[in-house]
C-alpha positions as CSV (number, residue, x, y, z in Angstrom):
1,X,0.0,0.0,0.0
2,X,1.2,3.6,-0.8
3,X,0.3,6.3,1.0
4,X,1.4,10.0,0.7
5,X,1.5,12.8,3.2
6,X,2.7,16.1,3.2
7,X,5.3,17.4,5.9
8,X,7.1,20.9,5.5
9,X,10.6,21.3,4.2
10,X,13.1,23.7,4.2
11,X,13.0,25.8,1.1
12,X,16.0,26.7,-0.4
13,X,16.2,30.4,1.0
14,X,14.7,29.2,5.0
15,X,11.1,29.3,3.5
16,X,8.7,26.7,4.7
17,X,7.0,24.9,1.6
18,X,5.2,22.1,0.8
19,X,6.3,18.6,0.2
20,X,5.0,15.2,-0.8
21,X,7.0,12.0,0.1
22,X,5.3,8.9,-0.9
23,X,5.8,6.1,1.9
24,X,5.5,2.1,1.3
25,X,3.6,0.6,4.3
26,X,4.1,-3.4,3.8
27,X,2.1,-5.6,6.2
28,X,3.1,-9.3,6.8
29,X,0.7,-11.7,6.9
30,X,-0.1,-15.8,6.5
31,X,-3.1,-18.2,6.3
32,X,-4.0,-20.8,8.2
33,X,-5.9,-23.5,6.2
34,X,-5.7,-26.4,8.5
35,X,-9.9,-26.2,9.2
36,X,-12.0,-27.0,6.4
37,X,-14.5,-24.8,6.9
38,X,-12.7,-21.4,7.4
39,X,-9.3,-20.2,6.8
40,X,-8.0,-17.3,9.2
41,X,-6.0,-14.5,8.1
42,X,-3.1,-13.5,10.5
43,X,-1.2,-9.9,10.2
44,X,1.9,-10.9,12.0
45,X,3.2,-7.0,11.9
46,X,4.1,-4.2,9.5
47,X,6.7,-1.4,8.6
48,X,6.7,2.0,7.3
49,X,9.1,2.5,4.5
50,X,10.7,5.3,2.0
51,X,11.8,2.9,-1.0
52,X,13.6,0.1,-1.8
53,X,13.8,-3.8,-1.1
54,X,12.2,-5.2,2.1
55,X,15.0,-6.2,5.0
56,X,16.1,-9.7,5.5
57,X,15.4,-8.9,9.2
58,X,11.6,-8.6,8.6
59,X,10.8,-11.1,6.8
60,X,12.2,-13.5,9.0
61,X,10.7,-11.7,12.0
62,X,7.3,-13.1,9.9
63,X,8.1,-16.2,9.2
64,X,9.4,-16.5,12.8
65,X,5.5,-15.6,14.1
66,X,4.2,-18.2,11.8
67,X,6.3,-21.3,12.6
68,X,5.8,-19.9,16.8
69,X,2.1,-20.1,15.9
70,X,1.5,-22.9,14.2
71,X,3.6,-24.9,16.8
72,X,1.7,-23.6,19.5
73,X,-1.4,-24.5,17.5
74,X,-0.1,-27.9,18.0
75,X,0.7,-28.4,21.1
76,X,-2.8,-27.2,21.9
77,X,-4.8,-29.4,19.5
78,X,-2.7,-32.3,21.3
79,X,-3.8,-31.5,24.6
């Protein structure tokens, strides 16, 4: 998703103008399929970015969440 906001910026002579910067917001999310009659949707978290290629770091913060969740899942169906 792209939003854009406006902030002030310094204009080039100390006068305040108008700006727009365009910022990426990439949520991180998974299903969950194992019940045949619904599947759920789970956000796991999101970032807030200028440009460029999503970090290493957060995508294995998601993938993380999901293993952690469906092993929990797990071990409480087995209960």
């Amino acid at each position: 998703m792209i939003r854009n906001y406006s902030k002030n910026c310094k204009g080039k002579y100390g006068s305040s103008e108008q700006c727009t910067t365009k910022l990426f917001i990439e949520f991180f999310a998974f299903w969950d399929k194992t019940e045949k009659e619904e599947a759920l949707v789970l956000a796991t978290h999101g970032i807030v970015k200028k440009a460029g290629k999503i970090p290493d770091k957060e995508i294995g913060k998601a993938e993380k969440i999901r293993l952690d969740y469906f092993k929990y899942k797990n071990e409480e169906n087995g209960k």
